[in-house]
C-alpha positions in Angstrom: 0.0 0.0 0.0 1.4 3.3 -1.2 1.5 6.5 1.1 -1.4 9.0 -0.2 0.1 12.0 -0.8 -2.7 13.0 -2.7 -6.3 11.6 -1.5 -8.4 10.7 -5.1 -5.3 11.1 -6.9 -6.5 8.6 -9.2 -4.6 6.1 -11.5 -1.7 7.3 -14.4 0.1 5.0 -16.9 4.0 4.8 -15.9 6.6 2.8 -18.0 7.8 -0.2 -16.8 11.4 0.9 -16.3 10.4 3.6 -14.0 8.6 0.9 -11.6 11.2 -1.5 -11.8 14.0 1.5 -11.3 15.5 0.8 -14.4 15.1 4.4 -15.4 14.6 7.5 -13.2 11.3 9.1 -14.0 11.9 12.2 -16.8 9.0 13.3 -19.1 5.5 13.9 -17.6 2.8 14.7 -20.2 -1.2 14.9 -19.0 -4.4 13.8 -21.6 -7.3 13.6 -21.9 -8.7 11.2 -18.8 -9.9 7.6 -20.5 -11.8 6.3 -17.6 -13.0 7.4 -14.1 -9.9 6.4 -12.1 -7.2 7.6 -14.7 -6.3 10.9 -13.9 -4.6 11.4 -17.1 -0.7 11.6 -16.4 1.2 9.4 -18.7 5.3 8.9 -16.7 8.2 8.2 -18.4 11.5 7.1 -17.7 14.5 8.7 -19.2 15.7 5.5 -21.2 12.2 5.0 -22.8 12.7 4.8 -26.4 10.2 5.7 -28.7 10.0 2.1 -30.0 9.5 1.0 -26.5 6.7 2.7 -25.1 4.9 1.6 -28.4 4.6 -2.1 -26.7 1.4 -1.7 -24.7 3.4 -4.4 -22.2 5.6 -2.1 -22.0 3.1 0.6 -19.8 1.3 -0.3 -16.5 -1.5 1.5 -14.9 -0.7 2.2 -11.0 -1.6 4.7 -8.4 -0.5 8.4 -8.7 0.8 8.5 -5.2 2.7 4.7 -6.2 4.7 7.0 -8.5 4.7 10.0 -6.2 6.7 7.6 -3.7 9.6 7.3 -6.3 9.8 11.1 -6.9 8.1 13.5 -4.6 8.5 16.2 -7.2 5.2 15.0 -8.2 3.0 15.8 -6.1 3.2 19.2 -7.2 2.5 18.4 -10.8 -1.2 16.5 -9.7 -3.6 19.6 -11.0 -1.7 20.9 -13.7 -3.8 20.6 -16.8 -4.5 18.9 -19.9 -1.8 19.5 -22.2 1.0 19.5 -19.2 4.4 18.2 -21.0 6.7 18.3 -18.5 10.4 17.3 -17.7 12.6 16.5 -14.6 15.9 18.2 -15.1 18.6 17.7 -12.6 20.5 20.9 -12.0 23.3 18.9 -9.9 22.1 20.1 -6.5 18.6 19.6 -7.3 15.9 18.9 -9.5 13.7 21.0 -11.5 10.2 20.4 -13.1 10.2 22.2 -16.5 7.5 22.8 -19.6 9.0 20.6 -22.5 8.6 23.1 -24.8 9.9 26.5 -23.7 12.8 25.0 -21.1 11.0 27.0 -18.2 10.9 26.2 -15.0 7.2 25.0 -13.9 6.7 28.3 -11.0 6.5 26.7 -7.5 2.8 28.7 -7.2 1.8 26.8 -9.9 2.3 23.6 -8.2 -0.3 21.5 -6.0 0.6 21.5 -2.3 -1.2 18.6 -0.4 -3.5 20.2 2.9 -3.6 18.4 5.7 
């Protein structure tokens, strides 16, 4: 049972080498919910190839908060929209969560803080 850091948080799709540790998570891109539980965050580990994550196998549907145990970054990330394509990058003394596109920083008041 995972920790909920998030109460709802609902379900994602997470590649396979990110659960198993063979990759640290990197890309982080939100659609369009398919069912009820799926909150539509689709993680990705930073040795995904394209031709990977085209094997359905390859993908796993688990809890949000499951993957917000291997990177706490996320948490933050939970209510960002539809259309979210975000990237971990690691600054050497840190991570950052940045927008794909433009290279900039996701602003920390942008981010979802858990209330207790």
């Amino acid at each position: 049972m995972s920790i909920e850091f998030i109460p709802g948080a609902g379900a994602c799709l997470v590649s396979k080498n990110v659960l198993s540790g063979a990759g640290r998570i990197k890309w982080m891109v939100r659609e369009e919910s398919r069912a009820a539980a799926d909150n539509g965050w689709r993680i990705f580990s930073h040795i995904d190839t394209t031709e990977y994550l085209h094997d359905a196998n390859n993908l796993v549907i688990t809890d949000f908060n499951s993957v917000c145990e291997l990177e706490p970054a996320l948490i933050g990330i939970w209510d960002l929209p539809v259309g979210s394509d975000l990237q971990i990058v690691d600054e050497g003394d840190g991570i950052q969560i940045v927008d794909t596109a433009t290279g900039r920083p996701i602003p920390t008041d942008q981010l979802y803080v858990p209330r207790d």
